[in-house]
Structure formats: structure tokens, C-alpha cells
C-alpha positions as CSV (number, residue, x, y, z in Angstrom):
1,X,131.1,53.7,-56.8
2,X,131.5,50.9,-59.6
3,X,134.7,49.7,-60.3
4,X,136.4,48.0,-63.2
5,X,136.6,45.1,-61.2
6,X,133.1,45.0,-60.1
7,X,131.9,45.2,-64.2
8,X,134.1,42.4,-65.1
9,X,132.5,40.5,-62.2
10,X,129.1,41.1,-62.8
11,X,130.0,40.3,-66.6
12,X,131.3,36.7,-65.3
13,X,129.9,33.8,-66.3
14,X,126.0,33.2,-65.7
15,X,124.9,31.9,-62.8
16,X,123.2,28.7,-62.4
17,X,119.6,27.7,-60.6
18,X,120.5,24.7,-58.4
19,X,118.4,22.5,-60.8
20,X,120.4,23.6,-63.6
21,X,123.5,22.2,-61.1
22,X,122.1,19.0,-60.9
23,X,121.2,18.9,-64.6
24,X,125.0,19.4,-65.1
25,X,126.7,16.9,-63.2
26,X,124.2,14.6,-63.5
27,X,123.5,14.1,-59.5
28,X,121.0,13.0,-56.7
29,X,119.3,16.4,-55.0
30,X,119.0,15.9,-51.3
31,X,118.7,18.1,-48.2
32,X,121.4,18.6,-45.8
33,X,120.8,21.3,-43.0
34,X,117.8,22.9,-42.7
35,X,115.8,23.6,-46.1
36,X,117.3,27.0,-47.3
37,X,116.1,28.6,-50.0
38,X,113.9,26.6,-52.4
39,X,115.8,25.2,-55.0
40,X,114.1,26.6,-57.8
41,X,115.0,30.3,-56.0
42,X,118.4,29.0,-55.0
43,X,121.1,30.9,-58.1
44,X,125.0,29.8,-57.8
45,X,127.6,32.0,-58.6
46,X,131.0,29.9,-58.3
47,X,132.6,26.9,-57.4
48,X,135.4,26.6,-54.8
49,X,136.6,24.5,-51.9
50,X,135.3,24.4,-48.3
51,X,137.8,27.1,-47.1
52,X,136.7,29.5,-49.8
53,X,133.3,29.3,-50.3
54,X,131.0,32.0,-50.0
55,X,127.1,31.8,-49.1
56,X,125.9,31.5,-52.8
57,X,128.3,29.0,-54.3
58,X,129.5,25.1,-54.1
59,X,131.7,23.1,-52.6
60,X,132.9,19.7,-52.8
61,X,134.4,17.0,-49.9
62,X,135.3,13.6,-52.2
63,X,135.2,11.6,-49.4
64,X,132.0,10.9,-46.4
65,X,135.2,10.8,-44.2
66,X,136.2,14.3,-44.6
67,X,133.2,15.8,-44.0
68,X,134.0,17.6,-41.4
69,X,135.9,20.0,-43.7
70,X,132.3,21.7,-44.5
71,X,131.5,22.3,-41.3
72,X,130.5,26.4,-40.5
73,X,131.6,26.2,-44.4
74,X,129.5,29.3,-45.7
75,X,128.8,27.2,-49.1
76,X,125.0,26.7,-50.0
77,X,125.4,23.2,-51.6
78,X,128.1,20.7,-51.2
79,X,128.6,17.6,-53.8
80,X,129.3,14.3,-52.5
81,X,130.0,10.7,-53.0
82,X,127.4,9.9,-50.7
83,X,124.3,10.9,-48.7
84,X,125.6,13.0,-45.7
85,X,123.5,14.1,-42.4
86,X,123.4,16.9,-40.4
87,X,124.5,15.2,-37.4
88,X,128.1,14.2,-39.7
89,X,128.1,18.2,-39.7
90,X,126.5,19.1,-36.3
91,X,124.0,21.0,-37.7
92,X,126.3,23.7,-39.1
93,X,126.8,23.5,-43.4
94,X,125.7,23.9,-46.7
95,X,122.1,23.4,-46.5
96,X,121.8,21.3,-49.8
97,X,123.8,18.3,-51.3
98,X,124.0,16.5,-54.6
99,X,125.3,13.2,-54.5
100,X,127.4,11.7,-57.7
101,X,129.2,9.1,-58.1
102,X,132.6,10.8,-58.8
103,X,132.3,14.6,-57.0
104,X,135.7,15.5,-58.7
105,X,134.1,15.4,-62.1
106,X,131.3,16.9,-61.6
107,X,133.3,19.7,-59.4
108,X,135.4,20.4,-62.7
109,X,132.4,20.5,-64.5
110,X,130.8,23.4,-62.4
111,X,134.3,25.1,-62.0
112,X,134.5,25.1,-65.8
113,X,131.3,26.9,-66.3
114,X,132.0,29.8,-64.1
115,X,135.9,30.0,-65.3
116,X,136.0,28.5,-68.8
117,X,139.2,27.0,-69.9
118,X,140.8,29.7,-72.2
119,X,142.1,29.6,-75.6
120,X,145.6,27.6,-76.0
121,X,146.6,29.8,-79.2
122,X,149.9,31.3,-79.1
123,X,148.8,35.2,-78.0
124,X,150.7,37.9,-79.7
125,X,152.0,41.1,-78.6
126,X,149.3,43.8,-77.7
127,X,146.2,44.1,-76.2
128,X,142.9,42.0,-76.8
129,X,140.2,43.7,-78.1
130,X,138.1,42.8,-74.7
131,X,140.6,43.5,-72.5
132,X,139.6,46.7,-69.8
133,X,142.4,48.9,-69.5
134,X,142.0,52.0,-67.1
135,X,143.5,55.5,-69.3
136,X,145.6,56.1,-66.8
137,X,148.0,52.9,-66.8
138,X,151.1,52.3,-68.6
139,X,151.3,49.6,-70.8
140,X,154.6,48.5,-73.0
141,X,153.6,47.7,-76.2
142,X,156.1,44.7,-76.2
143,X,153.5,43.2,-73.3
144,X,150.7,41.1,-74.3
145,X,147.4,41.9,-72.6
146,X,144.5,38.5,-72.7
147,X,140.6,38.5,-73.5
148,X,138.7,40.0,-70.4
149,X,141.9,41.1,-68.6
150,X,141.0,43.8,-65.8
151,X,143.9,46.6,-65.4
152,X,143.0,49.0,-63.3
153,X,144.3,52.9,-62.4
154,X,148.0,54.0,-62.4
155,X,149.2,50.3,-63.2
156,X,152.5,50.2,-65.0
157,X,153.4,47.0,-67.4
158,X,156.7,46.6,-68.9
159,X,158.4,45.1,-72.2
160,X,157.7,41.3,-72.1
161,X,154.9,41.0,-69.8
162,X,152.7,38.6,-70.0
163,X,149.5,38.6,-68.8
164,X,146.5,35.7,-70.3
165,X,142.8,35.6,-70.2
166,X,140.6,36.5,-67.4
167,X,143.5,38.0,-64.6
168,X,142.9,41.1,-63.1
169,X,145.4,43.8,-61.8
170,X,144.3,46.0,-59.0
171,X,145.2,49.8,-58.8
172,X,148.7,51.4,-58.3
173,X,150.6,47.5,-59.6
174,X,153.7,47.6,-60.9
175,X,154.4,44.6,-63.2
176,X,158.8,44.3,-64.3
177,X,159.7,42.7,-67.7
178,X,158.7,39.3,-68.7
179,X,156.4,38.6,-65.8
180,X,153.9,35.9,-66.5
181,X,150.2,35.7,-65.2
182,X,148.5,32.9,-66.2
183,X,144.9,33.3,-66.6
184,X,142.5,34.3,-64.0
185,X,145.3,35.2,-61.4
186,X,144.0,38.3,-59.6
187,X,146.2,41.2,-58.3
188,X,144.9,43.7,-55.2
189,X,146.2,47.1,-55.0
190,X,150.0,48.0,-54.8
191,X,151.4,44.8,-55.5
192,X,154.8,44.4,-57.1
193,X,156.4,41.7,-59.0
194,X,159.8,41.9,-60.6
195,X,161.1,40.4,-63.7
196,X,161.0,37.1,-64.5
197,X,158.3,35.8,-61.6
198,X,155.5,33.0,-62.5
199,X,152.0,33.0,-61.4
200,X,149.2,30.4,-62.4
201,X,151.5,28.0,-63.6
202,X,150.0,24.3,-63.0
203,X,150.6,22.9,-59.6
204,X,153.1,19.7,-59.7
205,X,150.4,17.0,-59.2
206,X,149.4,14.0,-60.8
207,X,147.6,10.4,-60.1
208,X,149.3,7.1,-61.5
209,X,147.0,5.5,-63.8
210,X,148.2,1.8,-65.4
211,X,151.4,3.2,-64.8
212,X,151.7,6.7,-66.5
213,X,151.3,9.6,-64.3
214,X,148.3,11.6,-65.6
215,X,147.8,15.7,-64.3
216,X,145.1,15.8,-62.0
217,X,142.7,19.2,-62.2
218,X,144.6,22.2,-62.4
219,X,141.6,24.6,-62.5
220,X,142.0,27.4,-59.6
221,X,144.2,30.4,-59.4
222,X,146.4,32.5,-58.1
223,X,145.2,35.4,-55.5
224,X,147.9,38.2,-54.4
225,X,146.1,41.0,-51.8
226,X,147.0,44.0,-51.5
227,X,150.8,45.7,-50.7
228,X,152.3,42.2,-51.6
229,X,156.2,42.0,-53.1
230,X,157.3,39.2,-55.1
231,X,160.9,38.8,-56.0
232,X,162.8,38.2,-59.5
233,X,161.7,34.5,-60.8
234,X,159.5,33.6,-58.0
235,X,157.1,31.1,-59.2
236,X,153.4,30.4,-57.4
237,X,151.5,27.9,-58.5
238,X,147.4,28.1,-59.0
239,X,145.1,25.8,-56.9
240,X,143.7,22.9,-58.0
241,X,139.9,24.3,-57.5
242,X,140.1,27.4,-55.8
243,X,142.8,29.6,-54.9
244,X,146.8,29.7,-53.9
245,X,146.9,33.1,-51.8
246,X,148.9,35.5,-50.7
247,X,148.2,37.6,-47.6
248,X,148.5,41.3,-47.4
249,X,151.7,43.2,-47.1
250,X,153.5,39.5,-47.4
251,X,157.0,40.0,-49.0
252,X,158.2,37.1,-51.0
253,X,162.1,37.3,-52.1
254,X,163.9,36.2,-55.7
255,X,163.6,32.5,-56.3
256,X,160.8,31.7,-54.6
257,X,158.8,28.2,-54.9
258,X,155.2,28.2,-53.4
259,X,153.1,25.2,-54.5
260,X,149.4,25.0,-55.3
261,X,146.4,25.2,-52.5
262,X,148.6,27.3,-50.2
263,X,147.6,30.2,-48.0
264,X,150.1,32.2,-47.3
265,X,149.4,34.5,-44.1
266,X,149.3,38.7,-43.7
267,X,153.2,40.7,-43.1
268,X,155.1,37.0,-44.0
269,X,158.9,37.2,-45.1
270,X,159.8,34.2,-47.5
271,X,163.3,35.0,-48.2
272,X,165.2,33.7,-51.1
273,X,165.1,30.2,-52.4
274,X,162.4,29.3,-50.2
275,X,160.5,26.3,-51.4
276,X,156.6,25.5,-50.2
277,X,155.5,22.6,-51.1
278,X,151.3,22.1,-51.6
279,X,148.6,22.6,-49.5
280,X,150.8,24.4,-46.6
281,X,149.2,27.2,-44.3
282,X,151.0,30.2,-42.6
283,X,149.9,32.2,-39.8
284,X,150.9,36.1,-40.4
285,X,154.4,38.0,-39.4
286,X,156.1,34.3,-40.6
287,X,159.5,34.3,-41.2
288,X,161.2,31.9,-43.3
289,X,165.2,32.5,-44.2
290,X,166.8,31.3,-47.0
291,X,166.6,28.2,-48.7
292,X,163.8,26.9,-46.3
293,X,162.0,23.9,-47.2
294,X,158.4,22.8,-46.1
295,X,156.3,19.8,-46.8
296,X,153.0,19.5,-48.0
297,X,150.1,20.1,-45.6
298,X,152.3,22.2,-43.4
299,X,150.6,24.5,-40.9
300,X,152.6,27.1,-39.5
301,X,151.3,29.6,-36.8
302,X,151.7,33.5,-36.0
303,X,154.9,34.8,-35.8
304,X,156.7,31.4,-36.3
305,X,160.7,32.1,-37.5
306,X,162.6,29.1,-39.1
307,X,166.0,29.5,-39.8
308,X,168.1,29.0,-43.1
309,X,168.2,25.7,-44.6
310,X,165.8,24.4,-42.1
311,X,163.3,21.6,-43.0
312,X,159.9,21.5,-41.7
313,X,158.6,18.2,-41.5
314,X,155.6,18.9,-39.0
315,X,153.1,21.8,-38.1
316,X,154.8,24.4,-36.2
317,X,152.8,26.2,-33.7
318,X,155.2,28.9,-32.4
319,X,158.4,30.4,-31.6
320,X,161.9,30.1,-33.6
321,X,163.2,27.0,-35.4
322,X,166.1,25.7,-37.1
323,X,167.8,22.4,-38.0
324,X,166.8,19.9,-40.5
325,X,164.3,18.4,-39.7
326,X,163.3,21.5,-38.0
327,X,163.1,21.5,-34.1
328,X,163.2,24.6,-31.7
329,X,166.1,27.0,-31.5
330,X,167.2,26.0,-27.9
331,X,166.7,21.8,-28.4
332,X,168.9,22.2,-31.6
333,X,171.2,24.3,-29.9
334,X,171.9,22.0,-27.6
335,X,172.4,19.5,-30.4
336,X,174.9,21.9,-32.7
337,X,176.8,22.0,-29.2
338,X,177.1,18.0,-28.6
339,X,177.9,18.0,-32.3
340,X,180.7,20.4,-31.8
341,X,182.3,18.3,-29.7
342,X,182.2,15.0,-31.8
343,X,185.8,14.9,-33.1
344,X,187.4,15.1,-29.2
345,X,184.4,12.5,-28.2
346,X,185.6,10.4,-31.2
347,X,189.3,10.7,-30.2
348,X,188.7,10.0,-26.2
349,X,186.8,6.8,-26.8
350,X,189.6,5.9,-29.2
351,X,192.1,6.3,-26.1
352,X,189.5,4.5,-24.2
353,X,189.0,1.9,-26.2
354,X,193.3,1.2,-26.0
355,X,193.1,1.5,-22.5
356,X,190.7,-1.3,-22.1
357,X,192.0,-3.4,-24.7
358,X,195.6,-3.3,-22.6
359,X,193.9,-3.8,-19.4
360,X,191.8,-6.9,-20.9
361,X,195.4,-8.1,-21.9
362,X,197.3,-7.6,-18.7
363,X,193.8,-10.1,-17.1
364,X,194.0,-12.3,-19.7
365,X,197.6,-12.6,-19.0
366,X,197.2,-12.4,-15.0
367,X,195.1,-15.5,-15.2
368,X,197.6,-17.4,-17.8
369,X,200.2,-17.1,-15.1
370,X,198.0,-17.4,-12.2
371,X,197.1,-21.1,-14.2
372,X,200.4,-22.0,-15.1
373,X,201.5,-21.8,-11.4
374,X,198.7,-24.2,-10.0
375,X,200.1,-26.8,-12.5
């Protein structure tokens, strides 16, 4: 059966003959593994990043270095800075690659035809004209409702909402006031997010150019799946290229920071004030307590549990954590308890330290007298 979702899919933007790629970002067409499919047979239907890709679209790696980031990569063409071989990939990757001179440009130019930037304007209250709105949601008419925006069976949208071009919301959401989608976040089924929450807003990165710091691309989205909860204020930013994503059933408490490019695992607990900083991975059944910080790149595997007001400087492959920086329960244990016993330590090597002062005396003096008797 056809679905809302699937119309506004297949009414996406039109997808591109690999020559028509290469026409676009003004590239060098070369063969990587294998032949695949002719190029003039070859049609493109999106743009995202090696994680993400799927078997008719392109990626990009901006660096020969990181090449092994494409390998198994399900993506049919990969742009590059340079001419790559199968043996950088072991024979397993996109079968074609376009070399350019600068792959992020000509990656924003590809992710721009298949999610065009949208209009800037100032939307009013309502909904847009183009909007797909299944008869049996419930919309407040103090929300405002983008171009092309999918909402699909027995979603309810309160006062205040705000939802911009291209999202959509999967069946059964439930949307509190004065949430804020920015465009082309999608939503699976059951998901809810109370009042005040942020998704899609730009991810906190920039380059330093003569000096001024200048946003680098901001041009991916945010992906919730199904059964996911996300707390009052909670803000998740979009990717840079592809997506910031939520695993299933994942419940996310108020106050919330997750930063762009992360992949947040199935049945995770983020409770409240949790802050995630880009590009971090977790594993599923995560717990993180309150007020839990992570650095970027952060990989966190299954089941992990850090404690409240931990820091996570380094991957974490299992088992419970706390202490900042974080290290496992029982070596910071064993830490708190040393610690605990600081003030008698400090007191007992005062009492020491007099002790050996008066002894050093009584020698000092020994020898004085032991000298003034040989005279």
C-alpha cells in the first residue's frame, strides 16, 4: 500500500544520470571497483555520507587518507580529491569516482539538488498550500505547517508549533506547543516531543578564515525512528551532509544537547542536561545520568552506563562509568575512597613533618655539642 510518505518521496527532487553529476560539479569520471552499471544507465537519487549511503546515491571522503571510510560503503559513486584504487579499498566500494579539486563543494552542490535550500521568509501561521496533511490529524491553527511537509495519520500538533519545509511526521506523533522542526527533519511513527524542543537547528561548526570564523555546511537533517521521546527544550542539531539520528524507542529527557553527525543508538536513556557534543556514536540500551558530558567523536558501546556529571573523554566500550574524566566504576571508587581520606592524610603528614623537623634539631644539636667537646 502507498503511503503519504512514499508520494512525497517519489515527488523528491529528480534524479540525476551520472553524467549529469559530473556536468554539475565539474569533475574527472574514473572507475573505481569493478565497472557497474554503465554510466549513461547509472540514475542518482541522493547524496549522503559513507555511513548512510544507499546503493543508488553518492558519497564523499575529502581526503585520499580517509578512504577507508568507503569501504563495504553501499554508495555507487564516491567524489574525491584524488584518483583512488581498488586496492586503497580492498576491492569492496562505490564502483565509480569523480575526482575535483575541492569534494566539499561539489558535495554541497549535489546535496543542494536533491534537498534545495528553502525559502528564508518569515512563515505565517497555517498551513502551506503544498503541505500533505492526513484527515485524520489534529492541527492547532496557531501552528505553522511548511511547503511539502508530510503529516501523516492520527498526528496531533499544538498552539505554536513549528514545523518548516520539507519535514515529515510519521503516524500516531504527538507534537507539544512551540516545538520547532527545521526543515527536512523526519519523524517515524509514535514519536513524542514536548514543548519547547529544537530540531534541525545548525550544528555549532565553523572554519577560521583570515581570522573570522565562517559556518561550514550545514546541509543534512535530523532523523527520529520510531517510539522515540524527547524532553521539554531538548535541542538536536542536523548533520552537516547527511543525518543526526535517533535510534528507536531511545528516550531523551528535558534539556538535552545532542550535536550534529551523531548516531544515537536503539532503547538509549539521555537524562536531563545531557550534553553530546558532534560526531559521537552510541551503542543501544546506553545510559547517560544527568548532566553528562561527551566529546566529539565519542564512541560508546552497548549497554554502557555513565554516571551523573561524568566526563567522557575517550571511547567507552562497556560496563559502568563515572568520574570526570570518566573511568570505570570500581577504579574511581577506589579513587573517591583515597580522596575521602585526604584531610586526615593532610593532618598526619603535618604531625610528621614536626616530628622530623624536631628530630633534625635534636641531630643538628647532638653534633654541636658533640663538636664543642673535641675542642
Amino acid at each position: 500500500m502507498t503511503t503519504m510518505i512514499d508520494r512525497h518521496y517519489s515527488a523528491a527532487s529528480d534524479p540525476l544520470s551520472l553524467n549529469q553529476i559530473v556536468e554539475l560539479t565539474g569533475g574527472h569520471l574514473l572507475p573505481l571497483i569493478g565497472t557497474g552499471q554503465s554510466p549513461e544507465r547509472l540514475s542518482l537519487g541522493g547524496a549522503a555520507p559513507p555511513a548512510e549511503a544507499a546503493a543508488n546515491e553518492v558519497t564523499m571522503v575529502d581526503r585520499c587518507q580517509h578512504a577507508g571510510a568507503i569501504r563495504g560503503c553501499h554508495a555507487a559513486v564516491v567524489i574525491t580529491p584524488a584518483p583512488l584504487s581498488a586496492e586503497d579499498l580492498h576491492g569492496d566500494g562505490p564502483a565509480w569516482q569523480i575526482v575535483v579539486a575541492e569534494p566539499h563543494a561539489a558535495f554541497t552542490q549535489i546535496i543542494r539538488h536533491f534537498r534545495p535550500p528553502v525559502d528564508q521568509d518569515v512563515p505565517g501561521a497555517g498551513i502551506d498550500s503544498t503541505a500533505l496533511i492526513h484527515p485524520t490529524a489534529q492541527i492547532s491553527g496557531a501552528a505553522s505547517i511548511g511547503a511539502g511537509v508530510v503529516i501523516e495519520a492520527n498526528c496531533k500538533i499544538h498552539a505554536g508549533v513549528s514545523i518548516a519545509a520539507g519535514c515529515v511526521i510519521g503516524p500516531d506523533c504527538v507534537l507539544y506547543p512551540n516545538v520547532t522542526l527545521y526543515s527536512y527533519c523526519r519523524l517515524g511513527a509514535r514519536v513524542v516531543i514536548h514543548a519547547g524542543a529544537t530540531l534541525g537547528a545548525h550544528g555549532f561548526g565553523y572554519r577560521n578564515v583570515d581570522g573570522r570564523h565562517i559556518p561550514t555546511a550545514q546541509l543534512g537533517y535530523v532523523q527520529i525512528d520510531d517510539d522515540v521521546e524527547i524532553g521539554a527544550s531538548a535541542t538536536i542539531d542536523r548533520g552537516t551532509y547527511g543525518a543526526t539520528r535517533i535510534g528507536e524507542g531511545t528516550k531523551i529527557d528535558n534539556q538535552v544537547m545532542i550535536g550534529h553527525n551523531c548516531r544515537i543508538g536503539k532503547h538509549n536513556l539521555l537524562c536531563s542536561q545531557v550534553g553530546i557534543a558532534g560526531s559521537c556514536t552510541t551503542g543501544d540500551y546506553v545510559v547517560l545520568a544527568g548532566q553528562v558530558g561527551l566529546k566529539d567523536h565519542i564512541e560508546l558501546g552497548d549497554g554502557v552506563i555513565v554516571g551523573a556529571q561524568a566526563g567522557v573523554m575517550d571511547s567507552l566500550e562497556s560496563g559502568v562509568h563515572i568520574g570526570s574524566p570518566a573511568t570505570p566504576q570500581h577504579d574511581q571508587m577506589r579513587v573517591f575512597a583515597v580522596q575521602r581520606k585526604l584531610p586526615d592524610m593532610r593532618r598526619d603528614i603535618k604531625v610528621l613533618q614536626r616530628e622530623v623537623k624536631s628530630l633534625l634539631q635534636d641531630r643538628d644539636q647532638d653534633s654541636s655539642d658533640s663538636a664543642s667537646k673535641a675542642a
